[in-house]
C-alpha positions in Angstrom: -19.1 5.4 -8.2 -22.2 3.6 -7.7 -23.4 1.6 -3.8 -22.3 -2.0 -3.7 -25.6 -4.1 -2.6 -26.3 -7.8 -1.6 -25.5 -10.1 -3.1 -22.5 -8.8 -4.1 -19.8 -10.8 -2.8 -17.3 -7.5 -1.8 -19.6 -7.1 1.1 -18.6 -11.0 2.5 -15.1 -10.4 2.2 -12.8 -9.1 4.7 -10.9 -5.6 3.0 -7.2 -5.2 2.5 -5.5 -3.1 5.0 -4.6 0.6 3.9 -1.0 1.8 3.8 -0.8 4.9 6.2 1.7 6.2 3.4 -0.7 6.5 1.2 -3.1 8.1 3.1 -0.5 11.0 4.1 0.5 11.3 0.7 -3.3 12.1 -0.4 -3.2 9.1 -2.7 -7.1 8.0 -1.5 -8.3 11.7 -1.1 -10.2 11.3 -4.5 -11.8 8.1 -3.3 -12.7 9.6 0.4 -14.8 12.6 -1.7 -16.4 10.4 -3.5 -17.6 7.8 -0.6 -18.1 10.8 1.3 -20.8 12.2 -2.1 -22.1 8.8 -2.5 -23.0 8.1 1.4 -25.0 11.5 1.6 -26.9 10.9 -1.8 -28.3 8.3 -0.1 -28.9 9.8 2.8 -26.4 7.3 5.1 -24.5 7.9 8.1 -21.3 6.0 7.2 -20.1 4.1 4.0 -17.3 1.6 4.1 -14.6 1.2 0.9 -16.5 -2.4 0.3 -19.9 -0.6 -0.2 -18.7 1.9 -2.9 -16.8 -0.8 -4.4 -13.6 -0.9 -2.7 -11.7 -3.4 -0.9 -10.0 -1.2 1.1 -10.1 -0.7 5.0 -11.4 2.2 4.9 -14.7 4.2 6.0 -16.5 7.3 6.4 -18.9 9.1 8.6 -21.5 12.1 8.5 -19.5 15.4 9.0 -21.9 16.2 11.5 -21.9 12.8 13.9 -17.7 13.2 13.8 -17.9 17.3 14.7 -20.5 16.4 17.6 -18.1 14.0 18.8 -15.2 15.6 18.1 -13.6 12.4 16.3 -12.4 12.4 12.2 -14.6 11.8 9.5 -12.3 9.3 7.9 -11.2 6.3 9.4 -8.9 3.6 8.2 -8.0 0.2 9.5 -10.2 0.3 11.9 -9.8 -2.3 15.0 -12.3 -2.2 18.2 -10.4 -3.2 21.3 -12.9 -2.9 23.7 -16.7 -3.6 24.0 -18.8 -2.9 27.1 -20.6 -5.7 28.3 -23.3 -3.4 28.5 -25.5 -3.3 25.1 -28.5 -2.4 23.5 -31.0 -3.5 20.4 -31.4 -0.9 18.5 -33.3 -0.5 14.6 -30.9 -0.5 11.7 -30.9 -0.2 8.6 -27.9 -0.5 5.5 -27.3 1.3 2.4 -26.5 -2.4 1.4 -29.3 -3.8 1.8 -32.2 -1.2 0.8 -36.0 -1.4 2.5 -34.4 -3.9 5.5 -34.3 -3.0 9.1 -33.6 -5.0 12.1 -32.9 -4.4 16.0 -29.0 -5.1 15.9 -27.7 -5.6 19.6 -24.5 -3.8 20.4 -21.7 -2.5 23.0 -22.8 1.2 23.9 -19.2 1.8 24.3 -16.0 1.0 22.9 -12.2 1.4 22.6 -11.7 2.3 18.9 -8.1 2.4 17.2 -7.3 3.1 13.9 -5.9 5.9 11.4 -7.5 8.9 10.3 -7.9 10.3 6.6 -3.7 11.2 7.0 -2.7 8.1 7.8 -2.5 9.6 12.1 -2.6 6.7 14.7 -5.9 7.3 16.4 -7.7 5.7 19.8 -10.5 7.1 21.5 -13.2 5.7 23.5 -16.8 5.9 21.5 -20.5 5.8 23.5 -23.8 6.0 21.9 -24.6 6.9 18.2 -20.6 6.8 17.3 -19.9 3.6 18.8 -23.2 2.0 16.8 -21.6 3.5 13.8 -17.8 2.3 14.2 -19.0 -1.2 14.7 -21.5 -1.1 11.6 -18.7 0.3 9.7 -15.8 -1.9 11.0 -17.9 -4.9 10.3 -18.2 -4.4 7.1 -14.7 -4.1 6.7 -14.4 -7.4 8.2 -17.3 -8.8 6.0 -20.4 -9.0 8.0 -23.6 -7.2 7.3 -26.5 -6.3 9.5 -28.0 -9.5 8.2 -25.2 -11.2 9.9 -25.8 -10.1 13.0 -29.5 -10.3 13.2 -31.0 -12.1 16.1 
C-alpha cells in the first residue's frame, strides 16, 4: 500500500459509505492495519481510505491521540453535526501534499457521529487536537484537501 498524493484525483472525490456489516464481520481489518502501518511510516496523525488508495469512508488516527481522548482509533462514515462558532488558525500540514503547510481555520469543538472499526454507532463531542483531526479526516472523505480550505 503506498500514500495517495495530489494530483491524484481519489483525493477530489467524495468516498463511498462503509457497510457497518462489514466492519463487524472484520472484512476491512486487513485494510485498517495497513492504513494504520502506512500513516505511522510517515509519521502522520490520521490517514483517510482515499489517501492509501481507497474510496472508502473510512479513517484512522494515532493510537496515542484516540487513548488520550478516550475515543476509537478507527472511524467510519464519519458525519460532523456540530461546529463551534468559536475557531482557530492553526499550521497544517498533509501526508497528501508533502513540504506544504498552511494556517487552516477551524471549530475547536464538535459533535462527531459515526461508526467505530466494528461497525458500533458512535457520537461524542471532540475539543482541541481531536476535533482538528476529525475534520481533516472527514474532509477528505468528502473530497477537500487542506489546499481547499486555505485562506
Amino acid at each position: 500500500m503506498s500514500l495517495t498524493r495530489l494530483p491524484n484525483k481519489l483525493l477530489s472525490s467524495p468516498c463511498a459509505l462503509v457497510d457497518a456489516k462489514d466492519l463487524a464481520s472484520g472484512k476491512h481489518d486487513a485494510l485498517i492495519a495497513e492504513m494504520k502501518e502506512l500513516m505511522l511510516k510517515h509519521k502522520g496523525i490520521g490517514l483517510a481510505g482515499n489517501q492509501a488508495g481507497q474510496g472508502l469512508s473510512l479513517f484512522v488516527i494515532d493510537e496515542t491521540i484516540a487513548q488520550e481522548y478516550e475515543v476509537p482509533s478507527v472511524f467510519a462514515n464519519p458525519e460532523i453535526t456540530d461546529y463551534s462558532r468559536d475557531t482557530e488558525p492553526v499550521e497544517e500540514g498533509c501526508l497528501s501534499i508533502p513540504g506544504f503547510w498552511t494556517p487552516i481555520r477551524r471549530s475547536k469543538k464538535i459533535m462527531f457521529k459515526g461508526l467505530d472499526g466494528t461497525g458500533k454507532k458512535i457520537k461524542f463531542r471532540a475539543r482541541g487536537l481531536l476535533a482538528r483531526v476529525l475534520q481533516h479526516e472527514t474532509d477528505h472523505l468528502n473530497g477537500l484537501t487542506i489546499k481547499d480550505r486555505a485562506e
